[in-house]
N, CA, C and O atoms as CSV, one atom per row, in Angstrom:
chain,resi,resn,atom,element,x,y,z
A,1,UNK,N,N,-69.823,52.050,209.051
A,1,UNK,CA,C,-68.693,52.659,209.710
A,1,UNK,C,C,-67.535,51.685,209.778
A,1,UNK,O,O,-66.383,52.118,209.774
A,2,UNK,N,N,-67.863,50.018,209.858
A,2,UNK,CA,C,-66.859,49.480,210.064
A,2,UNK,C,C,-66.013,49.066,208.804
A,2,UNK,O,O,-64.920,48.499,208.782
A,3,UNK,N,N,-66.909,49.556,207.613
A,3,UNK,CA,C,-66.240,48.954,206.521
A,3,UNK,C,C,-65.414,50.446,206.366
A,3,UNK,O,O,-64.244,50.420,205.985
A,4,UNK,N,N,-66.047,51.677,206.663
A,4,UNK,CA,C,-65.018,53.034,206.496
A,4,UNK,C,C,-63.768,52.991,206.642
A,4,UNK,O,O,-62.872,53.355,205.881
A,5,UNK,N,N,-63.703,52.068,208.665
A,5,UNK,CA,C,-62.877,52.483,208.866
A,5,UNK,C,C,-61.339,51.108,208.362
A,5,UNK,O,O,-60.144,51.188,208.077
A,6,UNK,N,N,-62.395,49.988,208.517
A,6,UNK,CA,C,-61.275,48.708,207.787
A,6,UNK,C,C,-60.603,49.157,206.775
A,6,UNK,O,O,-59.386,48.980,206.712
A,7,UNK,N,N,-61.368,49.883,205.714
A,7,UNK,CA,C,-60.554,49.975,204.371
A,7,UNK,C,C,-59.693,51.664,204.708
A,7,UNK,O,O,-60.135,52.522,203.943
A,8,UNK,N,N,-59.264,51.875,205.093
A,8,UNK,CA,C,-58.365,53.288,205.883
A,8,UNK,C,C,-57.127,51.943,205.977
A,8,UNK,O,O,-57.059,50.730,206.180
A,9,UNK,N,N,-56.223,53.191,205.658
A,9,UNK,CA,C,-54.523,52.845,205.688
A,9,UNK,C,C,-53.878,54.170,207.271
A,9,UNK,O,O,-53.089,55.115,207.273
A,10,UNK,N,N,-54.921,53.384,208.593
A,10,UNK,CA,C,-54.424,54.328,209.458
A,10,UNK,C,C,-53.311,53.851,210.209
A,10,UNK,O,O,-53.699,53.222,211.193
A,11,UNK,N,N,-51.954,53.924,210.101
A,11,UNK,CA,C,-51.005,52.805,210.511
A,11,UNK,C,C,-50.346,53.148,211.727
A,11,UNK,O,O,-49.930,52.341,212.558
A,12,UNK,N,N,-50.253,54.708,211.801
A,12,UNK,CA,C,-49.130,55.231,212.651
A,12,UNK,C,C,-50.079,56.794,213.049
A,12,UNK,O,O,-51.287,57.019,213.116
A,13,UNK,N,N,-48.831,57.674,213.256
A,13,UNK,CA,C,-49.507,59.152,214.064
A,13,UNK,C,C,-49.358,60.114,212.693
A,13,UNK,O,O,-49.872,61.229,212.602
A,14,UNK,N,N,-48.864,59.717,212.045
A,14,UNK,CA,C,-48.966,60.971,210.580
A,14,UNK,C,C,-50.151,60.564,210.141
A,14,UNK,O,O,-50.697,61.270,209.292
A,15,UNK,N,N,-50.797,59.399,210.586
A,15,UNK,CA,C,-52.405,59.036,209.429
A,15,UNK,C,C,-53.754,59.897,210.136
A,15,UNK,O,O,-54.711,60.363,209.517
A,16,UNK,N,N,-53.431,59.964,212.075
A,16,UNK,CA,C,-54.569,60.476,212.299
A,16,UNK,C,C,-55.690,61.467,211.635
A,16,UNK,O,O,-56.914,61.345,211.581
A,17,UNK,N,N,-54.745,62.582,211.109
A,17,UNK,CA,C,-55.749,63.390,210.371
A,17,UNK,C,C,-56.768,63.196,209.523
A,17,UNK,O,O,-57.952,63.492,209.363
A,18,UNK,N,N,-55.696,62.464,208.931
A,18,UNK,CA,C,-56.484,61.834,207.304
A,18,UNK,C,C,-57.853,60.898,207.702
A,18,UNK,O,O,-58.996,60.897,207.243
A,19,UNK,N,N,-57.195,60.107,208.767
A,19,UNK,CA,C,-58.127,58.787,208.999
A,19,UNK,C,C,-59.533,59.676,210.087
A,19,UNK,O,O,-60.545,58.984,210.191
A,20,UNK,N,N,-59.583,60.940,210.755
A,20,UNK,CA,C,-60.287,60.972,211.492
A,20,UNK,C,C,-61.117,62.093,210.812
A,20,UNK,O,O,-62.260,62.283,211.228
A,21,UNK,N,N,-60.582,62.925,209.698
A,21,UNK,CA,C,-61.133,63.182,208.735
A,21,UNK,C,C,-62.282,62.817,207.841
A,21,UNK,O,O,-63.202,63.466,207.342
A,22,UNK,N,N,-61.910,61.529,207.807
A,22,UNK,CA,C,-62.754,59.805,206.799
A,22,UNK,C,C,-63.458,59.984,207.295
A,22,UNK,O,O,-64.476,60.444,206.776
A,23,UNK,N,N,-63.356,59.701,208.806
A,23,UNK,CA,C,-64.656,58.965,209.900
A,23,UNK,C,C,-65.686,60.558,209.649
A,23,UNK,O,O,-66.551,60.854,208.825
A,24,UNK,N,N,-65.216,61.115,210.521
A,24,UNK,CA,C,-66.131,62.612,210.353
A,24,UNK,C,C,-66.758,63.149,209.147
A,24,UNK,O,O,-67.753,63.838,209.371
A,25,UNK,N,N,-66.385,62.988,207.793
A,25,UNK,CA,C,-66.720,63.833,207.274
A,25,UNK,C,C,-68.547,63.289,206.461
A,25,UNK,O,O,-68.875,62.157,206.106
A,26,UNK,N,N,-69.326,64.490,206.404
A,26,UNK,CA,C,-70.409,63.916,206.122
A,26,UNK,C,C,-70.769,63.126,205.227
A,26,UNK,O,O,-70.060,63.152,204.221
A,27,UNK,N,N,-72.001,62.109,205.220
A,27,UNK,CA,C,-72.231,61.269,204.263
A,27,UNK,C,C,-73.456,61.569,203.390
A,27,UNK,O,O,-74.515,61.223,203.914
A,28,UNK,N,N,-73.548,62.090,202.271
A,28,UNK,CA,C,-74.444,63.032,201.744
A,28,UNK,C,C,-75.959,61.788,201.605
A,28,UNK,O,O,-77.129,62.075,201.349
A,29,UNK,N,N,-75.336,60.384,201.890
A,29,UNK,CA,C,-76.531,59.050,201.570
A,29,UNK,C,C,-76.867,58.774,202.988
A,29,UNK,O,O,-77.512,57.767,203.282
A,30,UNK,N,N,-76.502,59.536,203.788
A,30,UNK,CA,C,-76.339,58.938,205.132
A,30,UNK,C,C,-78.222,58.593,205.138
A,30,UNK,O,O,-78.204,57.456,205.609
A,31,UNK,N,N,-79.130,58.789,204.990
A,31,UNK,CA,C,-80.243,58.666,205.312
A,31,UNK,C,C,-80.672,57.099,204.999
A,31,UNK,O,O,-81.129,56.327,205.842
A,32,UNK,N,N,-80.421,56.786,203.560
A,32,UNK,CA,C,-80.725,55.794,202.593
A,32,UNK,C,C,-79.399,54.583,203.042
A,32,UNK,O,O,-79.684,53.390,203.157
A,33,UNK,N,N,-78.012,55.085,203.254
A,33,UNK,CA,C,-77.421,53.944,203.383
A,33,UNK,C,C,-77.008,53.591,204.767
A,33,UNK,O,O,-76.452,52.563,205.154
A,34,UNK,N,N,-77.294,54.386,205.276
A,34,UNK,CA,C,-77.304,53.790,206.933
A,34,UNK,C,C,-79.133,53.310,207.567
A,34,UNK,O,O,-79.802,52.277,207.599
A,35,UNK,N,N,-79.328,54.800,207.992
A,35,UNK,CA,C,-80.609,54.560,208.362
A,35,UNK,C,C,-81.391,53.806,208.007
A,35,UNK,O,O,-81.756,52.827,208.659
A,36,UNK,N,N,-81.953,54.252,206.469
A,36,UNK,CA,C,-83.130,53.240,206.449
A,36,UNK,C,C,-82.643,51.465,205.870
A,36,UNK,O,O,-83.313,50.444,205.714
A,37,UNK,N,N,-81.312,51.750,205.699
A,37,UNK,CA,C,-80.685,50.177,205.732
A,37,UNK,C,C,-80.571,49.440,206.686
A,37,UNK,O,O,-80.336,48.247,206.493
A,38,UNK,N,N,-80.734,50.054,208.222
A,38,UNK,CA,C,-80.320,49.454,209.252
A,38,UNK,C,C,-78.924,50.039,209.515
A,38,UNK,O,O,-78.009,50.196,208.706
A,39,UNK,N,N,-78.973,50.399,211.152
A,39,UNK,CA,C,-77.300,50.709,211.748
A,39,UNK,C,C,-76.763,49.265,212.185
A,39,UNK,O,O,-77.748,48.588,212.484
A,40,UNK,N,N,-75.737,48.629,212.318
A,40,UNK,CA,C,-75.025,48.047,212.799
A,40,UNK,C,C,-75.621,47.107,213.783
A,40,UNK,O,O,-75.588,45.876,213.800
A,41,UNK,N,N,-76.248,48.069,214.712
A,41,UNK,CA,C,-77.119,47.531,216.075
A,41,UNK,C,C,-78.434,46.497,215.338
A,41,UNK,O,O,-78.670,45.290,215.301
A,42,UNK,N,N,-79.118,47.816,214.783
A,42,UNK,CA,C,-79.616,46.952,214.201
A,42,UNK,C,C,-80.023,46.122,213.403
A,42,UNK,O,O,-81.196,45.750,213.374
A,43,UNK,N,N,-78.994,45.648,212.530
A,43,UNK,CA,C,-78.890,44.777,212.034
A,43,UNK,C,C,-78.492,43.317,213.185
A,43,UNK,O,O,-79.140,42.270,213.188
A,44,UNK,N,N,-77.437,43.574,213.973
A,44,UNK,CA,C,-77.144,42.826,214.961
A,44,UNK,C,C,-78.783,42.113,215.677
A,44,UNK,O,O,-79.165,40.953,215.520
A,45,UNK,N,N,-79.511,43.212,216.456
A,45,UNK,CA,C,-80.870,42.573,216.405
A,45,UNK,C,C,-81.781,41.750,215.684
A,45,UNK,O,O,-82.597,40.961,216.161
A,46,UNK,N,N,-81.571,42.000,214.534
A,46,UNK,CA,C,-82.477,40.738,213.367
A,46,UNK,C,C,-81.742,39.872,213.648
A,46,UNK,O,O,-82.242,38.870,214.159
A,47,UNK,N,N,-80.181,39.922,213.411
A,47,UNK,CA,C,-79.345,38.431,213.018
A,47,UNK,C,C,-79.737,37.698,214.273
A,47,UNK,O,O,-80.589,36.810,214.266
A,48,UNK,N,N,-78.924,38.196,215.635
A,48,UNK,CA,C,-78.619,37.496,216.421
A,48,UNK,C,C,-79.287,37.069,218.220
A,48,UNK,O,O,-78.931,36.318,219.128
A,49,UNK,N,N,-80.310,37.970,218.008
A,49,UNK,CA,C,-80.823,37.978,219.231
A,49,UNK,C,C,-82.680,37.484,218.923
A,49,UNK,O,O,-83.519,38.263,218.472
A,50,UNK,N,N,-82.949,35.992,219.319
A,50,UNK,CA,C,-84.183,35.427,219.343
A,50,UNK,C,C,-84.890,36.338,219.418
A,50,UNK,O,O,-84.654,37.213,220.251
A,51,UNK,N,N,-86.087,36.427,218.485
A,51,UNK,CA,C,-87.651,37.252,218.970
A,51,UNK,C,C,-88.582,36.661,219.804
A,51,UNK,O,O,-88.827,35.454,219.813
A,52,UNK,N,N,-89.081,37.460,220.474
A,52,UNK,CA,C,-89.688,37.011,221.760
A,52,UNK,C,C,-91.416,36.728,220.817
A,52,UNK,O,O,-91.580,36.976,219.622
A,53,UNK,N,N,-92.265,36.289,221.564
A,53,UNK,CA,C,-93.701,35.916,221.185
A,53,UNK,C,C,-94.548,36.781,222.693
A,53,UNK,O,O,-94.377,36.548,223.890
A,54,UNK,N,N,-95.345,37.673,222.106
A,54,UNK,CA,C,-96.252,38.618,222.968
A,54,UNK,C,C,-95.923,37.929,224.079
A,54,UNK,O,O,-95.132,38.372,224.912
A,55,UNK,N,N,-96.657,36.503,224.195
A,55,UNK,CA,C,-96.871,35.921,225.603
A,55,UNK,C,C,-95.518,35.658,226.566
A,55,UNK,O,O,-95.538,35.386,227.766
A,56,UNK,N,N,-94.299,35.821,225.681
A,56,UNK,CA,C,-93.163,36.000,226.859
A,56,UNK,C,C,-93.002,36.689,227.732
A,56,UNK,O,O,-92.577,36.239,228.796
A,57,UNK,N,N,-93.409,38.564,227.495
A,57,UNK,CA,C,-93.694,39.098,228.429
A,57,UNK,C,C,-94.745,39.530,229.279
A,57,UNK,O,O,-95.717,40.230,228.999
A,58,UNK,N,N,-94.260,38.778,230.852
A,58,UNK,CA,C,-95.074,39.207,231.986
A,58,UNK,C,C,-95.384,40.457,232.389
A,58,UNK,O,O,-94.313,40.915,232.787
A,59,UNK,N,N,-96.317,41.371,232.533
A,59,UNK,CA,C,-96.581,41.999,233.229
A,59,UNK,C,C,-98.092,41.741,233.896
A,59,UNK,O,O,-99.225,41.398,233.558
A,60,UNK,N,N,-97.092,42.266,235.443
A,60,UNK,CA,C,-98.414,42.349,236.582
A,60,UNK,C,C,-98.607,43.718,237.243
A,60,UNK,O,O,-97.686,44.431,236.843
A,61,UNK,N,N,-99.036,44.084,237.694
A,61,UNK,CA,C,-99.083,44.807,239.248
A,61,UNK,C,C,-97.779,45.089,239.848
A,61,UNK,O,O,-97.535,45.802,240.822
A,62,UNK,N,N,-96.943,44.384,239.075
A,62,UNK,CA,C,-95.662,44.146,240.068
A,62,UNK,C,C,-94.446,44.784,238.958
A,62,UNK,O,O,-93.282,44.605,239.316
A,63,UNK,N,N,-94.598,45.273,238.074
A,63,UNK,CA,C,-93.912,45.205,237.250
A,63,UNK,C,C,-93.457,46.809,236.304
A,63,UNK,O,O,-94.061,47.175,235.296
A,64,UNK,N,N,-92.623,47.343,236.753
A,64,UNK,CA,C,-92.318,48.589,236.498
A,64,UNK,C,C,-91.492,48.989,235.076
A,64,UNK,O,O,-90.634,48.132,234.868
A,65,UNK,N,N,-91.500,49.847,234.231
A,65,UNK,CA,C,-91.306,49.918,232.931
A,65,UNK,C,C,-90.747,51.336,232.686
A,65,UNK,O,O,-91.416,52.367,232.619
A,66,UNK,N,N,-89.717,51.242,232.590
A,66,UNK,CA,C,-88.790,52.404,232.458
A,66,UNK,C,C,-88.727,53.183,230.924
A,66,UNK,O,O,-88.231,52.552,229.990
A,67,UNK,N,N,-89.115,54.226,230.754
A,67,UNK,CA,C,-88.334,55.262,229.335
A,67,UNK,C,C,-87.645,55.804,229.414
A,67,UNK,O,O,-87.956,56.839,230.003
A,68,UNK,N,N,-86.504,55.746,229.079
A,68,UNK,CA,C,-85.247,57.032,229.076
A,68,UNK,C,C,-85.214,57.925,228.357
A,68,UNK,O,O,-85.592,57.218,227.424
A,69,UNK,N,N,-85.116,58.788,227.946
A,69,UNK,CA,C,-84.192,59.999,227.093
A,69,UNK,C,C,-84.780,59.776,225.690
A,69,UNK,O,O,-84.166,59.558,224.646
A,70,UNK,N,N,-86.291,59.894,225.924
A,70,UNK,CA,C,-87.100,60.391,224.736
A,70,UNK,C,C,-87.631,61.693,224.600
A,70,UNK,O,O,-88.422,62.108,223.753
A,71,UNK,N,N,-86.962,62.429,225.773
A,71,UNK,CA,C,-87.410,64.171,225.118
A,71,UNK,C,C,-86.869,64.535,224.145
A,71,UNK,O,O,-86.034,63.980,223.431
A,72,UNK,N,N,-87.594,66.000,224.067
A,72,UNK,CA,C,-87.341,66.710,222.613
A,72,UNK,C,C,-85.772,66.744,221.903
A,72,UNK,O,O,-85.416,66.742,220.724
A,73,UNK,N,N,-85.197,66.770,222.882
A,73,UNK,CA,C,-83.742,67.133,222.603
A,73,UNK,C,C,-82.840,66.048,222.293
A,73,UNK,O,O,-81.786,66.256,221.691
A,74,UNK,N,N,-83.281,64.651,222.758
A,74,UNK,CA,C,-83.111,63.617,222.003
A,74,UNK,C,C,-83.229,62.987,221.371
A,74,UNK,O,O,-82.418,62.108,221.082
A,75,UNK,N,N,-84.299,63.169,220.884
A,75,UNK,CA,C,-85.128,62.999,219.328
A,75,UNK,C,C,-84.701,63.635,218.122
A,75,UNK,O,O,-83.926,63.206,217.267
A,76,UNK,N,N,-85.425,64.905,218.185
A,76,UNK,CA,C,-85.472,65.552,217.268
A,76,UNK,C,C,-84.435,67.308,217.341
A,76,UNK,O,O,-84.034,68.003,216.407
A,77,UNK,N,N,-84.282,67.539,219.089
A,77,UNK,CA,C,-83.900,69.212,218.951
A,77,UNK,C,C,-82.192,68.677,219.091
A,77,UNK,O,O,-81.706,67.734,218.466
A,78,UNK,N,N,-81.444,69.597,220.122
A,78,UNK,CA,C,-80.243,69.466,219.919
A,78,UNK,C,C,-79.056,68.245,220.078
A,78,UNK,O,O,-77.936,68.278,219.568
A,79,UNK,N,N,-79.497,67.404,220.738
A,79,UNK,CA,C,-79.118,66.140,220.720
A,79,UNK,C,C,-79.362,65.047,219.529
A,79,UNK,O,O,-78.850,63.957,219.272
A,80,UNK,N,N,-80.280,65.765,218.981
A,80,UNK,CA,C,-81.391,64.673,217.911
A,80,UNK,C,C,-80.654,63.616,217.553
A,80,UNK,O,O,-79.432,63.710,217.664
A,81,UNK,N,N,-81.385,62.112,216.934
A,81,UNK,CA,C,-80.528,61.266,216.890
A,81,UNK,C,C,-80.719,61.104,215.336
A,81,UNK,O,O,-81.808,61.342,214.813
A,82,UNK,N,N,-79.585,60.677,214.596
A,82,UNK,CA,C,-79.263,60.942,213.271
A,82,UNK,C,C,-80.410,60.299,212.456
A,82,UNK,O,O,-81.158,61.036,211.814
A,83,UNK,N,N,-80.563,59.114,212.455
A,83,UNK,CA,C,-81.593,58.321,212.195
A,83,UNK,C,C,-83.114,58.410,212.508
A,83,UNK,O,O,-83.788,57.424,212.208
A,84,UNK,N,N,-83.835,59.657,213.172
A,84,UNK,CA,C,-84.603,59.704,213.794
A,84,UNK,C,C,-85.971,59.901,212.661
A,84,UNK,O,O,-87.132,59.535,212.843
A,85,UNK,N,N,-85.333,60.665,211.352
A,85,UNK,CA,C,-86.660,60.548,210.104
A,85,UNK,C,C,-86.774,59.539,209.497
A,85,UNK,O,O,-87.529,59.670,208.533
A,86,UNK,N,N,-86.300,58.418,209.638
A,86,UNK,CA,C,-86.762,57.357,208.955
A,86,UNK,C,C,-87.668,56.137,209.880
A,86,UNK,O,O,-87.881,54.988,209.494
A,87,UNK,N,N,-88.033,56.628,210.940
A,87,UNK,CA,C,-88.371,55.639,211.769
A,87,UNK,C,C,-88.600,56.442,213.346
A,87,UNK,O,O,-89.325,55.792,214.099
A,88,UNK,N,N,-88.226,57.376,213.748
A,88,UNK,CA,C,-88.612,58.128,215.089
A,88,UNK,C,C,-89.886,58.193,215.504
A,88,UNK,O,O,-90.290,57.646,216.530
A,89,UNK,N,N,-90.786,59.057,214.502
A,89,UNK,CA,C,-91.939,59.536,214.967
A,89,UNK,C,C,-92.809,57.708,215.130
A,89,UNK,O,O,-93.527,57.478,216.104
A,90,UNK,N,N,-92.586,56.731,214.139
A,90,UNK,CA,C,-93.053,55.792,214.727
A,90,UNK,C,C,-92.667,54.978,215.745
A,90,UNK,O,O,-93.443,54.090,216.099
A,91,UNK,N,N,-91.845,55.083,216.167
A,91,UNK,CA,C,-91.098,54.667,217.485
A,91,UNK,C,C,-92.064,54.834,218.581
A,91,UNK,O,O,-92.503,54.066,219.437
A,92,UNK,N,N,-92.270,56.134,218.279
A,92,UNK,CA,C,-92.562,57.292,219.797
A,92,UNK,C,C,-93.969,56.440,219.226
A,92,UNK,O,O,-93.592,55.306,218.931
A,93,UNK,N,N,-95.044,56.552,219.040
A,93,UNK,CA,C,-96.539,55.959,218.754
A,93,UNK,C,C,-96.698,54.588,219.131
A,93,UNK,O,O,-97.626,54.331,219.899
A,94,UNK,N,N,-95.852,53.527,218.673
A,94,UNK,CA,C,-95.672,52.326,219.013
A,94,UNK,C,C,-95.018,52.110,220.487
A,94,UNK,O,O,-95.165,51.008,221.015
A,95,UNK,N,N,-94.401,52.987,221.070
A,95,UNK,CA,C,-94.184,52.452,222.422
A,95,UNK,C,C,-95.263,53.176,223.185
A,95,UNK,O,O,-95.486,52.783,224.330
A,96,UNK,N,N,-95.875,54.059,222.759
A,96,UNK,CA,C,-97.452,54.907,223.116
A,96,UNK,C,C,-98.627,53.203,223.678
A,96,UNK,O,O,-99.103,52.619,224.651
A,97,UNK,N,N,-98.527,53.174,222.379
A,97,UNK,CA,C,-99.408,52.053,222.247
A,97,UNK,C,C,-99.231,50.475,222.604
A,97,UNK,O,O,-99.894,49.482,222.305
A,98,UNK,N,N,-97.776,50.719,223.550
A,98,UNK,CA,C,-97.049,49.616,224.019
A,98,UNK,C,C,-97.430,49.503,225.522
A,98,UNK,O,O,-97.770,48.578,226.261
A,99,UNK,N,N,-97.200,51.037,225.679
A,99,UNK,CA,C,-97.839,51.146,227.347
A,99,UNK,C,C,-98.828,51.033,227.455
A,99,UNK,O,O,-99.138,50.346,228.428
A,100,UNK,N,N,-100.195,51.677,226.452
A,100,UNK,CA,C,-101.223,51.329,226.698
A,100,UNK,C,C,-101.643,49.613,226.876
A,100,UNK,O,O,-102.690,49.345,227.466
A,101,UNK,N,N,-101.140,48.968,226.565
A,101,UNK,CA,C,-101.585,48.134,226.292
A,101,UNK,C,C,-101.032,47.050,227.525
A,101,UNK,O,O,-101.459,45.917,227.745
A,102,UNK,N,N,-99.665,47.977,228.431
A,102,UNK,CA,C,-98.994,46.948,229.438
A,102,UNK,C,C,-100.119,47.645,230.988
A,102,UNK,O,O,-100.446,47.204,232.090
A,103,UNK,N,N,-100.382,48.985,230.157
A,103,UNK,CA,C,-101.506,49.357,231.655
A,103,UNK,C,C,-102.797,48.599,231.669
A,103,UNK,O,O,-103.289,48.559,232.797
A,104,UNK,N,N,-103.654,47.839,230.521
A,104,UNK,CA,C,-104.470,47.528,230.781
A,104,UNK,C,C,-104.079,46.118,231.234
A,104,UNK,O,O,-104.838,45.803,232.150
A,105,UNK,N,N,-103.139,45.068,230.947
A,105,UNK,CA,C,-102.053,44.198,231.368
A,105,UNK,C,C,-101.949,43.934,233.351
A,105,UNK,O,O,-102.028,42.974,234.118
A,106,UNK,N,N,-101.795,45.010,233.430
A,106,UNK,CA,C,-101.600,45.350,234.564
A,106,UNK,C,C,-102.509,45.888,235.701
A,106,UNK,O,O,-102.120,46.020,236.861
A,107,UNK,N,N,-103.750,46.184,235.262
A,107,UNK,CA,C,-105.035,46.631,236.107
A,107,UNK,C,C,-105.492,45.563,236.789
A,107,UNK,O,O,-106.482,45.670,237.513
């Protein structure tokens, strides 16, 4: 997206159309050249933010673990998130098997 919008000649108020046009209009590779290339974010995550080692995180008894806005409608139904077939359904299994593993952690 950021190279979309860098290379755009949006200078003034006669360009909006054109330029918001660019941004919007669909990307028929969108699967292959975003998604399974990595979005932005995450790419940002590999580069720049240390990986942790299992034993960094604590959990006790004491220690509460939040999921947000993994229903249907943010996944996959009307909200769905664009990127969600190249990597969703394993998402959802691996943080399955994330909790399991912070409840026995925690007994």
């Amino acid at each position: 997206m950021k190279d979309t919008i860098g290379g755009m000649e949006c200078k003034g108020f006669a360009d909006i159309d054109k330029c918001i046009g660019a941004v919007l209009a669909p990307n028929p590779k969108h699967q292959s050249e975003c998604c399974a290339a990595g979005t932005e974010y995450d790419n940002f995550l590999l580069s720049e933010v240390p990986a942790m080692a299992a034993d960094d995180l604590v959990v006790d008894s004491e220690t509460a673990i939040a999921i947000i806005d993994v229903q249907k409608d943010f996944t996959v139904g009307s909200f769905a998130q664009p990127c969600w077939g190249t990597g969703g359904s394993g998402m959802v299994s691996r943080s399955l098997n994330s909790l399991r593993r912070q409840q026995q952690l925690a007994a």
